[in-house]
C-alpha positions, 0 to 999 in steps of 0.5 A: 485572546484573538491572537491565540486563536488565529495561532491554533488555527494556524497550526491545524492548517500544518497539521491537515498537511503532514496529514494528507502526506501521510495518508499518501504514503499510507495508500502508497505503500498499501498499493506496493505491497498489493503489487508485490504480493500479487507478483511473488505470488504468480511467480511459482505458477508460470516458468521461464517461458511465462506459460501458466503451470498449473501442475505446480499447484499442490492438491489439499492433503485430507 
């Protein structure tokens, strides 16, 4: 009985690993896309010179 249970706490330590790797690569992979949106998203709005153009912006169709 004792062993069994020194082998299931065993393997919650293993489990709580690949869980914080998880969770790693979750926050990870939330930061790149936060990144990537904010880049793509700029992209149309600045030209080659890297000067803000606002002109590019279109107006709400009502």
């Amino acid at each position: 009985m004792t062993v069994f249970r020194l082998q299931t706490y065993h393997r919650r330590i293993g489990d709580d690993r690949y869980q914080i790797l998880i969770m790693f690569l979750i926050a990870t992979d939330t930061g790149f896309a936060i990144v990537a949106a904010a880049a793509l998203g700029a992209r149309p709005l600045f030209d080659d010179r890297e000067r803000l153009r606002l002109d590019r912006l279109r107006q709400p169709e009502n």
